[in-house]
DRENTORKOL-3810 file (N, C-alpha, C; in nm, 4 decimals):
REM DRENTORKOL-3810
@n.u->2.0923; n.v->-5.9988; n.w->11.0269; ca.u->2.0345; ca.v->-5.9364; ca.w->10.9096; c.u->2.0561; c.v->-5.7849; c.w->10.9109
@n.u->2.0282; n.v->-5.7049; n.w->11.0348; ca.u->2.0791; ca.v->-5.6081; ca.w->11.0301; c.u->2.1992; c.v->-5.5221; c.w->11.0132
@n.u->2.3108; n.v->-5.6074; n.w->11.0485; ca.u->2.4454; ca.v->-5.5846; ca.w->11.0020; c.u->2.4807; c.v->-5.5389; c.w->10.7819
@n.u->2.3927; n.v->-5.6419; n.w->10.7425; ca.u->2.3923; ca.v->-5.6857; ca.w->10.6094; c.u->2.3510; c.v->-5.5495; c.w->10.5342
@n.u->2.2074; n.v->-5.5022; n.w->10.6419; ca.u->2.1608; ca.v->-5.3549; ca.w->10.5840; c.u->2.2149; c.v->-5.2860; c.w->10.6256
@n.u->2.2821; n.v->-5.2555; n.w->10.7493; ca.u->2.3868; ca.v->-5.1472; ca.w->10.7792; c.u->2.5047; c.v->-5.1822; c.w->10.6000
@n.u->2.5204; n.v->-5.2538; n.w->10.5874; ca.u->2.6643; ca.v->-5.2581; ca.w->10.5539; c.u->2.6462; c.v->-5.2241; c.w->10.4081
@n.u->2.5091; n.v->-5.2564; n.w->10.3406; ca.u->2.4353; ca.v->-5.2172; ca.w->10.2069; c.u->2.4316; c.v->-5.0478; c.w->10.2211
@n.u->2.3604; n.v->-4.9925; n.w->10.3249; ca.u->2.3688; ca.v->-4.8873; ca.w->10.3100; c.u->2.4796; c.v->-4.8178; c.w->10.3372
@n.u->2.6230; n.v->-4.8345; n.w->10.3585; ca.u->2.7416; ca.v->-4.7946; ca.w->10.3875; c.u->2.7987; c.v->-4.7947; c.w->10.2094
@n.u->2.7704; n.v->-4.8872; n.w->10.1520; ca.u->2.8022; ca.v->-4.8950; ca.w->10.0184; c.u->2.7159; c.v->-4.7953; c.w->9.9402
@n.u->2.6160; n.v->-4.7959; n.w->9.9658; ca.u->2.5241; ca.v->-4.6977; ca.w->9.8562; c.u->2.5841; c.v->-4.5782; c.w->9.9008
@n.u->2.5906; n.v->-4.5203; n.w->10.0107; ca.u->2.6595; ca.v->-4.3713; ca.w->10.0396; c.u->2.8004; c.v->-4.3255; c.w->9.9860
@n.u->2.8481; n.v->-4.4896; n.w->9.9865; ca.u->3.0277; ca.v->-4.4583; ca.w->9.9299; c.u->2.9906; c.v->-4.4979; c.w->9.7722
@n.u->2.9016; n.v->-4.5116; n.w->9.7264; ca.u->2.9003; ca.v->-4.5101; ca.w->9.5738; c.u->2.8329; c.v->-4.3753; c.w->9.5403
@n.u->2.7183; n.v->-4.3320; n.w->9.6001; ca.u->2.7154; ca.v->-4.2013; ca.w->9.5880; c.u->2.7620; c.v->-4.0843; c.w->9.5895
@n.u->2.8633; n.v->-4.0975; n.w->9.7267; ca.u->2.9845; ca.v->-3.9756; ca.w->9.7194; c.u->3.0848; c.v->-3.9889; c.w->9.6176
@n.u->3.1356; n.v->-4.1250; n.w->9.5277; ca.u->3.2106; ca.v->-4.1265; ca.w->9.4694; c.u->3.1757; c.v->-4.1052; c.w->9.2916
@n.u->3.0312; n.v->-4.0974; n.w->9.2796; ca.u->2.9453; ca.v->-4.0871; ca.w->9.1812; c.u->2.9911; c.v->-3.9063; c.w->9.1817
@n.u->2.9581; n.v->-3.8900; n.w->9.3039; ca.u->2.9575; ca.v->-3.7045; ca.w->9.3133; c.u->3.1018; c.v->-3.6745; c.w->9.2601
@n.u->3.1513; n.v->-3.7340; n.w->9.3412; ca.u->3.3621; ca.v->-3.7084; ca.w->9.3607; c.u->3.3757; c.v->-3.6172; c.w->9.3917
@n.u->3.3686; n.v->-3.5462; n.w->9.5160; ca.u->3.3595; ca.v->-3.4781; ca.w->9.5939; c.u->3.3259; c.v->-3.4944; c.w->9.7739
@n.u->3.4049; n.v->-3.4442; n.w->9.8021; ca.u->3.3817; ca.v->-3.4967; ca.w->9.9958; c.u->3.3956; c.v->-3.3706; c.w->10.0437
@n.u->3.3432; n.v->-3.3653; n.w->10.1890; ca.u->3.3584; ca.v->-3.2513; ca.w->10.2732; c.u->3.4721; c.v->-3.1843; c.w->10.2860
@n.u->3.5865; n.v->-3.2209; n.w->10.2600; ca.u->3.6978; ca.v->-3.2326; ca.w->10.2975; c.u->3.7884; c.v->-3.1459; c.w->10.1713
@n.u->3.6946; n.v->-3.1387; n.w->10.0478; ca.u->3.7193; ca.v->-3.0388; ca.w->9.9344; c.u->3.6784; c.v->-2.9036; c.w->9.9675
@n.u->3.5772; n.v->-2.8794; n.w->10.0343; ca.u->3.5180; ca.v->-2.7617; ca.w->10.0918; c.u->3.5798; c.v->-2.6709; c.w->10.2052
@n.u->3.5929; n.v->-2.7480; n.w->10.3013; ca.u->3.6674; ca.v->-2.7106; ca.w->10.4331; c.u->3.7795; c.v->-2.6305; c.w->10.4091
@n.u->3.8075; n.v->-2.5263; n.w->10.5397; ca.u->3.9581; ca.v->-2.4473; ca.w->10.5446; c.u->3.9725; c.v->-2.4819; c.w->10.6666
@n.u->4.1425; n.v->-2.4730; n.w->10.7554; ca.u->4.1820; ca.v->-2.4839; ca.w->10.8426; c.u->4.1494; c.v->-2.3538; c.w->10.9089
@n.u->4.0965; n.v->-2.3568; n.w->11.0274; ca.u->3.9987; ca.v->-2.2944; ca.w->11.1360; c.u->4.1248; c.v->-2.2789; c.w->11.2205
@n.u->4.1635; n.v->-2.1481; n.w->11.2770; ca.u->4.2707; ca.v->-2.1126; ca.w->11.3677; c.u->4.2239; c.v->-2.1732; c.w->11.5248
@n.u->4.3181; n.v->-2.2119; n.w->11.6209; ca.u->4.2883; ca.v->-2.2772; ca.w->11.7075; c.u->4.2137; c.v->-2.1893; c.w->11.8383
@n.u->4.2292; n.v->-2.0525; n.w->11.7723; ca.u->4.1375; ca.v->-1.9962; ca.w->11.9030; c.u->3.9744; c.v->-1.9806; c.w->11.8469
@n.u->3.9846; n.v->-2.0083; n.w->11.7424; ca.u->3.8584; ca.v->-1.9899; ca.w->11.6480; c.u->3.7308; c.v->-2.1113; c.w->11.6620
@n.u->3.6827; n.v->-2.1314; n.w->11.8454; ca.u->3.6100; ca.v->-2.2497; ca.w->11.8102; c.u->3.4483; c.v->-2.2526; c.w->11.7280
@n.u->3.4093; n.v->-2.1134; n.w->11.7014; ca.u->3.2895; ca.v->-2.1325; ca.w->11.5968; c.u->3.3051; c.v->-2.2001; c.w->11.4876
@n.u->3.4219; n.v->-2.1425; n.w->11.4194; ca.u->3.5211; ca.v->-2.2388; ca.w->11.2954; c.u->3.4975; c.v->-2.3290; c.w->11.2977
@n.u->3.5704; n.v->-2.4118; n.w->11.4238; ca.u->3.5832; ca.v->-2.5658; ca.w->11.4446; c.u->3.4791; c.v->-2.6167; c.w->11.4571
@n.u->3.3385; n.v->-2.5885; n.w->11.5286; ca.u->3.1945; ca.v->-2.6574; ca.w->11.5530; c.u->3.1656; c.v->-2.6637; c.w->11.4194
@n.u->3.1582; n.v->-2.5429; n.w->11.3148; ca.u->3.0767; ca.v->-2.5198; ca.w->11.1738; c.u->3.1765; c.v->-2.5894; c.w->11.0861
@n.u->3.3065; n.v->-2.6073; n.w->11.0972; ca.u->3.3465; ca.v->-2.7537; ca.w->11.0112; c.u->3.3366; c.v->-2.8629; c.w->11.0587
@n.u->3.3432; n.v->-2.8750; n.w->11.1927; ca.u->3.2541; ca.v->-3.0495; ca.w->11.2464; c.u->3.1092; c.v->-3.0712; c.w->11.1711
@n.u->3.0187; n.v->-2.9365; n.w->11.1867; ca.u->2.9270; ca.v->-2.9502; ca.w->11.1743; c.u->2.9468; c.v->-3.0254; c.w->11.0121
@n.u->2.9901; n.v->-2.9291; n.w->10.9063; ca.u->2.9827; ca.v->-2.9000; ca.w->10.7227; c.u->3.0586; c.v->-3.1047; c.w->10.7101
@n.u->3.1105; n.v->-3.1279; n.w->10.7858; ca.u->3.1724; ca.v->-3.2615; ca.w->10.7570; c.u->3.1202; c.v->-3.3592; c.w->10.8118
@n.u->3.0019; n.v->-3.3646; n.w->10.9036; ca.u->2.8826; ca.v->-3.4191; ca.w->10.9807; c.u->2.7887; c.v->-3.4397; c.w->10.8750
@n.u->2.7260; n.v->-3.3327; n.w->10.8022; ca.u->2.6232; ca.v->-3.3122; ca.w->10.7018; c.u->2.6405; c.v->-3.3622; c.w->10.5758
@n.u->2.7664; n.v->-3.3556; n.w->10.5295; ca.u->2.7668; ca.v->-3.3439; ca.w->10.3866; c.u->2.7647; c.v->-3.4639; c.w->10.3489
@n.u->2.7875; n.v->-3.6033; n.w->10.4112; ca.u->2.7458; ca.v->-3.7290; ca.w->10.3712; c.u->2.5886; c.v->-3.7507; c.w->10.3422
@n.u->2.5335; n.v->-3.6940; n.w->10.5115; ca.u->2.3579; ca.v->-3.6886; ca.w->10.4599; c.u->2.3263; c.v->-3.6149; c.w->10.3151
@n.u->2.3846; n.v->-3.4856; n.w->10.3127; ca.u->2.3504; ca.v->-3.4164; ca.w->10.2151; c.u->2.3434; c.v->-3.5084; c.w->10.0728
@n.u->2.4726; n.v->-3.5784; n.w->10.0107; ca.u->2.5025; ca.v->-3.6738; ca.w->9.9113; c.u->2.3767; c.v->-3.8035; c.w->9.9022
@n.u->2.3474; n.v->-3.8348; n.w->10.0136; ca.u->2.2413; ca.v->-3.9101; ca.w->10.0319; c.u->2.0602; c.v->-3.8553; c.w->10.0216
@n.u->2.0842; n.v->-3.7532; n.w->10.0085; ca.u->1.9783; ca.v->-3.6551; ca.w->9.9724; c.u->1.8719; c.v->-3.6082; c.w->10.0875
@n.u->1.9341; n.v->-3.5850; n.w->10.2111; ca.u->1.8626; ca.v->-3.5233; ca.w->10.3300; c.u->1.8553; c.v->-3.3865; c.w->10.3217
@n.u->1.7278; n.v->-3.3534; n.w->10.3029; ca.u->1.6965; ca.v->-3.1917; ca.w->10.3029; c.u->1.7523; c.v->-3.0998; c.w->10.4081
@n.u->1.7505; n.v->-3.1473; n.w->10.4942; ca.u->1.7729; ca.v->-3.0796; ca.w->10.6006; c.u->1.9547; c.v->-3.0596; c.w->10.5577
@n.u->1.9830; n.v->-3.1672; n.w->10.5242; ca.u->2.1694; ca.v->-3.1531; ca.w->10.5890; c.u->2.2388; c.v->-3.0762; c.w->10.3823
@n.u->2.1347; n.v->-3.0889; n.w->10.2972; ca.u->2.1338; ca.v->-2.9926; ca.w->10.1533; c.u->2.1205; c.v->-2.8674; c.w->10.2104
@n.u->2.0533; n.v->-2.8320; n.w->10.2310; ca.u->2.0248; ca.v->-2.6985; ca.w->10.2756; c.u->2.1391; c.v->-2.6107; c.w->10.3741
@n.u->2.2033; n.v->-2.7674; n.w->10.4707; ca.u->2.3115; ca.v->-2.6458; ca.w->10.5594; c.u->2.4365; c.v->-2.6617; c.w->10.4751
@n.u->2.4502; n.v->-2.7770; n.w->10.3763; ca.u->2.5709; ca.v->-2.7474; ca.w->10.2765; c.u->2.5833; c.v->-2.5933; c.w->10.1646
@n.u->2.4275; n.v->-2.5873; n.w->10.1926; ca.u->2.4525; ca.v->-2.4914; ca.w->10.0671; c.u->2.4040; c.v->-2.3458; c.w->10.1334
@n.u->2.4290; n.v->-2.3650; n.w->10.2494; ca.u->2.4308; ca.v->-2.2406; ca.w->10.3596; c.u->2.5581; c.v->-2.2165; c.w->10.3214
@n.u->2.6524; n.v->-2.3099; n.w->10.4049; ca.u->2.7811; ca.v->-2.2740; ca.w->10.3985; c.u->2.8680; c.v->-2.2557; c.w->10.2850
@n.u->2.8303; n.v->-2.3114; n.w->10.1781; ca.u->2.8703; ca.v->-2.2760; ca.w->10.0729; c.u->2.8555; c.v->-2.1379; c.w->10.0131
@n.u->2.7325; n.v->-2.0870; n.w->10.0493; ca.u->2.7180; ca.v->-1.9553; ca.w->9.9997; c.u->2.8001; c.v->-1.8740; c.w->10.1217
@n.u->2.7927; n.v->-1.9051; n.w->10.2856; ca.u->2.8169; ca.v->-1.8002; ca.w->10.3448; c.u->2.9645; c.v->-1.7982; c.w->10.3850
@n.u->3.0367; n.v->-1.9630; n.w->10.4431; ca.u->3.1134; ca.v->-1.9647; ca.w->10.4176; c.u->3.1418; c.v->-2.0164; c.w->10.6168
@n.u->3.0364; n.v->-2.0242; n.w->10.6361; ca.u->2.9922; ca.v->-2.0463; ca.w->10.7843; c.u->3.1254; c.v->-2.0664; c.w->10.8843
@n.u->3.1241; n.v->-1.9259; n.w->10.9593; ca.u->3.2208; ca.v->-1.8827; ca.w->11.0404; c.u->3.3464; c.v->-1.8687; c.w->10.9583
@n.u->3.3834; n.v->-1.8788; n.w->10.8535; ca.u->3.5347; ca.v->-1.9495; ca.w->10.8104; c.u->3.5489; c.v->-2.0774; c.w->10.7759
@n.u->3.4592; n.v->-2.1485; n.w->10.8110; ca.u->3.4774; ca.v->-2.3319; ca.w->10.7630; c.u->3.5066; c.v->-2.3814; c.w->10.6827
@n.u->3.4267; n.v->-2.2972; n.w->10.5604; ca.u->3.4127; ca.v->-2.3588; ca.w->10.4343; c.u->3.4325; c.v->-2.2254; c.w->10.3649
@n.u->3.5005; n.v->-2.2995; n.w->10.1938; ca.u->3.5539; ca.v->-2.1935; ca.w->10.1315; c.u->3.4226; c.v->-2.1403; c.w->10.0681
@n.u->3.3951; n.v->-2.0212; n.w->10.0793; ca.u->3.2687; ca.v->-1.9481; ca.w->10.0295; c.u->3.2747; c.v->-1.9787; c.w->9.8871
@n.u->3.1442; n.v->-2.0493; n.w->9.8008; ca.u->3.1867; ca.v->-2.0531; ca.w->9.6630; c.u->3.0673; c.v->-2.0460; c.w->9.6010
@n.u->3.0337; n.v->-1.9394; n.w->9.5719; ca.u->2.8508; ca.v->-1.8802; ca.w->9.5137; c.u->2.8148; c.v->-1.9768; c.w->9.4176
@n.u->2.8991; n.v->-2.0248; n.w->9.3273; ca.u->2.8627; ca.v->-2.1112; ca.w->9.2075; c.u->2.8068; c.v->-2.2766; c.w->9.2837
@n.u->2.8838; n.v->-2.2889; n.w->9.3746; ca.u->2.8406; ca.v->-2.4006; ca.w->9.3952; c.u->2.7351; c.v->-2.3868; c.w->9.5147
@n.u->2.6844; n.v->-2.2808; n.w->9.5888; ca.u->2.6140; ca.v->-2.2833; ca.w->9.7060; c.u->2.4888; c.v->-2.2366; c.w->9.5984
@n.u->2.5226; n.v->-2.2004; n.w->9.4544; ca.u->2.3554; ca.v->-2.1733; ca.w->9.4133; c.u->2.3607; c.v->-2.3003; c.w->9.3562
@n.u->2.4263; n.v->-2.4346; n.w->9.2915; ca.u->2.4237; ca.v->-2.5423; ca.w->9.2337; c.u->2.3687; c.v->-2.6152; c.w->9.3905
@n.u->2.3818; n.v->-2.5940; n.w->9.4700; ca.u->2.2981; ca.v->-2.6651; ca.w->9.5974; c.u->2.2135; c.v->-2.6315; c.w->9.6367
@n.u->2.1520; n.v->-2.5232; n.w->9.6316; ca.u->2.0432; ca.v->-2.4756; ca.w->9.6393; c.u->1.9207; c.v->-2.4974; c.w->9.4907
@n.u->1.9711; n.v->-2.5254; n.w->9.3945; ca.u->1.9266; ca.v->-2.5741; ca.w->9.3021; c.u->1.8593; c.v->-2.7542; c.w->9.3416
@n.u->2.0227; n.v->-2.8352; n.w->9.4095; ca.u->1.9792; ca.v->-2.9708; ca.w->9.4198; c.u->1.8014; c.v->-2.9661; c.w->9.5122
@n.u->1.8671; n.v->-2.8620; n.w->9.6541; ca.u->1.7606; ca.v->-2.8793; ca.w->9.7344; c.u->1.6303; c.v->-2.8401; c.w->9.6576
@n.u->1.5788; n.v->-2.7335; n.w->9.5502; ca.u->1.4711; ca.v->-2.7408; ca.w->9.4972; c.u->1.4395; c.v->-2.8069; c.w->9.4266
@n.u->1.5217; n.v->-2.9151; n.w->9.3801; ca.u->1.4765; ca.v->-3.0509; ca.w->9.2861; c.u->1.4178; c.v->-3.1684; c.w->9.3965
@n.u->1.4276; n.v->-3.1276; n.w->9.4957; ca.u->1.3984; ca.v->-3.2390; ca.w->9.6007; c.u->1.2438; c.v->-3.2479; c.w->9.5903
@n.u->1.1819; n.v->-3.3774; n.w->9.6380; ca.u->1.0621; ca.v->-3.3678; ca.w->9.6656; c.u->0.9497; c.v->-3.3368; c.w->9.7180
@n.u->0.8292; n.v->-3.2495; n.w->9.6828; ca.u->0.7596; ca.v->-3.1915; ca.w->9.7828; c.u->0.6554; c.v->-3.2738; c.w->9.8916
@n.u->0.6490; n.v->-3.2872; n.w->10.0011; ca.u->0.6650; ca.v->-3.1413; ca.w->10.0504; c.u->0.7950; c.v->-3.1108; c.w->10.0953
@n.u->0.8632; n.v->-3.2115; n.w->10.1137; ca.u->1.0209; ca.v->-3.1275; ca.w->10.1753; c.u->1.1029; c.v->-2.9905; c.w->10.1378
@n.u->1.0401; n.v->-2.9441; n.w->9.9918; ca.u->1.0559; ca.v->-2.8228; ca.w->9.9591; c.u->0.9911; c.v->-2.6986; c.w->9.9681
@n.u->0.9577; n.v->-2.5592; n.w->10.0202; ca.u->0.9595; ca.v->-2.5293; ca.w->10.0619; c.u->0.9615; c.v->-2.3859; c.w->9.9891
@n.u->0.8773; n.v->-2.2569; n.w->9.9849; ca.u->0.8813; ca.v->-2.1240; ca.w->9.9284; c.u->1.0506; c.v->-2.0470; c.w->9.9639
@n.u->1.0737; n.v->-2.1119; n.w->10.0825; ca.u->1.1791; ca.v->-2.0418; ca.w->10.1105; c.u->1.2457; c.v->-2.1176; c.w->10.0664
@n.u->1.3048; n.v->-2.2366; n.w->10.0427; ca.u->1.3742; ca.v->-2.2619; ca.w->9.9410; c.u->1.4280; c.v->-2.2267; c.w->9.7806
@n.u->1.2975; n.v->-2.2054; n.w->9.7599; ca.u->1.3169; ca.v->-2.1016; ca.w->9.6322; c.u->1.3441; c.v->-2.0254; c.w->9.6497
@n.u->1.2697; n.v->-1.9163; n.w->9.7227; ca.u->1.3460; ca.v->-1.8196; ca.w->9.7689; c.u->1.5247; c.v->-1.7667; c.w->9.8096
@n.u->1.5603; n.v->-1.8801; n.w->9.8554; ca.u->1.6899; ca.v->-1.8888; ca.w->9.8588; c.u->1.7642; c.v->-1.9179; c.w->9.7393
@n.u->1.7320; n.v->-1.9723; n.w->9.6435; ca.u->1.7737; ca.v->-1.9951; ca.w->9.5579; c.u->1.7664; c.v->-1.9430; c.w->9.4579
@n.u->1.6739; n.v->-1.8678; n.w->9.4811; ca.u->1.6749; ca.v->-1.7284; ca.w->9.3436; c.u->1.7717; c.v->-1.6179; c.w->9.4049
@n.u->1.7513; n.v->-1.6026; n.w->9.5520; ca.u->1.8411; ca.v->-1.5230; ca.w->9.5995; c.u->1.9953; c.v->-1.5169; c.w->9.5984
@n.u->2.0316; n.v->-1.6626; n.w->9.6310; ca.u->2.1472; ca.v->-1.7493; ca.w->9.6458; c.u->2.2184; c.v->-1.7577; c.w->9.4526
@n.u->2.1315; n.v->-1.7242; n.w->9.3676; ca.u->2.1545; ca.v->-1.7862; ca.w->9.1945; c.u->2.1902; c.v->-1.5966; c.w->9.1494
@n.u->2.0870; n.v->-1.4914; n.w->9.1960; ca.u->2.0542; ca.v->-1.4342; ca.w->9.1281; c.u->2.2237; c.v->-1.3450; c.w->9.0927
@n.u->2.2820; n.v->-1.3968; n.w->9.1644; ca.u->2.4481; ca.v->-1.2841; ca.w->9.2082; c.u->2.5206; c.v->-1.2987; c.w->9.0889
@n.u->2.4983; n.v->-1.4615; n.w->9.0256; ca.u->2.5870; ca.v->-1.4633; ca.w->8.8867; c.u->2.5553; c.v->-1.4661; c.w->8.7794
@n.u->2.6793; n.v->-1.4714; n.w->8.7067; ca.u->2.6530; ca.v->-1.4087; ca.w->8.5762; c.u->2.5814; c.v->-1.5049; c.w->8.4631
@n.u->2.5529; n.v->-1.4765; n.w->8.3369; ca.u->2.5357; ca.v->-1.6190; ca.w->8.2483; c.u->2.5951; c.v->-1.7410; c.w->8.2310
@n.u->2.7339; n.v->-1.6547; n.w->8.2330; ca.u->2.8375; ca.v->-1.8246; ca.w->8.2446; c.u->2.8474; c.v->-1.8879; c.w->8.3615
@n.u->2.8481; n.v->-1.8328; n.w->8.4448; ca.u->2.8646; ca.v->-1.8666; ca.w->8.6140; c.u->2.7275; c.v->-1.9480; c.w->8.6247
@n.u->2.6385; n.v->-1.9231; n.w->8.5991; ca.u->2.4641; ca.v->-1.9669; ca.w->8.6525; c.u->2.4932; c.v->-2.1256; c.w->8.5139
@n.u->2.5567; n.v->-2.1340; n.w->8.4122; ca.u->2.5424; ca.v->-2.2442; ca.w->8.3386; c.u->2.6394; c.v->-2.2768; c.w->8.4302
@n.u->2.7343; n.v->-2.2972; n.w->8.4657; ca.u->2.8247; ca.v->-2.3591; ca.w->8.5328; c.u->2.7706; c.v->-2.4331; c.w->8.6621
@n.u->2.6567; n.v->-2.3433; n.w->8.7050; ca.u->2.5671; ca.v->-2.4145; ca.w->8.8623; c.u->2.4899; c.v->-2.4819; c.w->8.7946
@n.u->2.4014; n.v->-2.4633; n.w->8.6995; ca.u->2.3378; ca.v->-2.5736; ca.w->8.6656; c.u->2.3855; c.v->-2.7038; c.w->8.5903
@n.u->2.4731; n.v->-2.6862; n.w->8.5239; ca.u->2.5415; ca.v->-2.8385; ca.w->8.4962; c.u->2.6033; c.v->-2.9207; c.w->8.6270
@n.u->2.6736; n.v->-2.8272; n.w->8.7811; ca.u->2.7384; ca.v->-2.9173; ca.w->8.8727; c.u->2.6028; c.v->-2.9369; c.w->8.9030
@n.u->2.4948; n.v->-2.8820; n.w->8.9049; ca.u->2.3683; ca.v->-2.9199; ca.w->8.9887; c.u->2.2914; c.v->-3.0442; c.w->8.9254
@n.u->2.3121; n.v->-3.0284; n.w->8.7499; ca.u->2.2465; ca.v->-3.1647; ca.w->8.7211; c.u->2.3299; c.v->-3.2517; c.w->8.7699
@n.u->2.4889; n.v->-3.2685; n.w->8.7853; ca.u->2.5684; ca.v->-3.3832; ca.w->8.8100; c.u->2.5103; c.v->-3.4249; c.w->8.9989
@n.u->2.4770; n.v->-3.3025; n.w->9.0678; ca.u->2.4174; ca.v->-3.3757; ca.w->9.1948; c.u->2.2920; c.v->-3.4175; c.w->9.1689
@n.u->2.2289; n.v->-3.4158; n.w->9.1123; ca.u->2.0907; ca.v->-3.4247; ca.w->9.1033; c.u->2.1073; c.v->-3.6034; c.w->9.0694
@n.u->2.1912; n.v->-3.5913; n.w->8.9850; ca.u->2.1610; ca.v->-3.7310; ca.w->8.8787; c.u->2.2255; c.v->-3.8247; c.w->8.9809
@n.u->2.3102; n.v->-3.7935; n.w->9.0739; ca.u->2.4063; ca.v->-3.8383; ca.w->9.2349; c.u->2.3388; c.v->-3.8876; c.w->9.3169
@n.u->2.2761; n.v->-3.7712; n.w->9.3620; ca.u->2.1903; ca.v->-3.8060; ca.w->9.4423; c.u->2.0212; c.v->-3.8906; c.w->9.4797
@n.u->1.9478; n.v->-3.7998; n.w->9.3547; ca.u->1.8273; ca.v->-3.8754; ca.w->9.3286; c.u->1.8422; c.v->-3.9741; c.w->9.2390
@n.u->1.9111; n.v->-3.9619; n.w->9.1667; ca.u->1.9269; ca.v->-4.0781; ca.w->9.0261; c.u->1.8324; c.v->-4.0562; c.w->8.9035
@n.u->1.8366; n.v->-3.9455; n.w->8.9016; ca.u->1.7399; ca.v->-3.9044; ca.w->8.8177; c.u->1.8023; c.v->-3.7852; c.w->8.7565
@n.u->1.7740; n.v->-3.7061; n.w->8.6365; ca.u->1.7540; ca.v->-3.5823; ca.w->8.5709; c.u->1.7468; c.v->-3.4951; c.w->8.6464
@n.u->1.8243; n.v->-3.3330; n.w->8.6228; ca.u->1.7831; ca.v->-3.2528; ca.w->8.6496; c.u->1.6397; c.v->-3.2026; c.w->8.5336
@n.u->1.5513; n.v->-3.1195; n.w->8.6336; ca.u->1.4297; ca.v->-3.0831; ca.w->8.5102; c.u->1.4540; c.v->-2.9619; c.w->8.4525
@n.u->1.4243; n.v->-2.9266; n.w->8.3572; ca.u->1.4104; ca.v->-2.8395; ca.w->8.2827; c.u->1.3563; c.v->-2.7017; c.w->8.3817
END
């Protein structure tokens, strides 16, 4: 029986990432070989980002670290989408959310412009609706 739920939940994750259409693997840069912080923080960004799709706070939050920072070199720094993840993580449920979450995310949002900030919130409703299955809120 347990095989059956392993294998259910292997499907819900690959319908979810493919709901998203997007994988770790869109994010990532090639990390020079003397560069092993690089290499741990894209093991790490390609470790997480399945949880993340599946809606783990913890592993949202280090996607949309690296998205904003760009962690060591790993990942291609991309403000629009590290404030559209920081958006997902404050749609999450409380208590898993968190002042500093907002915080980050006003911080993480406040850099762009009008068109840029509609642009995070439409990829953010498309994770939202991905991940939770639900609406982004108003």
């Amino acid at each position: 029986m347990r095989p059956l739920g392993t294998l259910a939940a292997a499907v819900l994750l690959i319908a979810s990432v493919r709901a998203y259409g997007q994988t770790a693997q869109d994010f990532t840069r090639a990390c020079p070989v003397s560069n092993e912080a690089c290499a741990n923080s894209k093991a790490s960004f390609e470790q997480v980002f399945p949880l993340a799709i599946k809606g783990d706070v913890k592993a949202l939050r280090q996607v949309a670290l690296c998205l904003v920072s760009g962690c060591d070199g790993a990942v291609q720094a991309e403000p629009i989408a590290g404030c559209s993840w920081r958006i997902v993580v404050a749609a999450a449920v409380y208590p898993q959310v968190d002042e500093d979450d907002l915080s980050l995310m006003i911080n993480d949002c406040k850099i762009l412009n009008q068109t840029e900030m509609q642009s995070a919130r439409n990829h953010a409703a498309t994770l939202v609706q991905a991940i939770y299955a639900r609406p982004l809120l108003p």
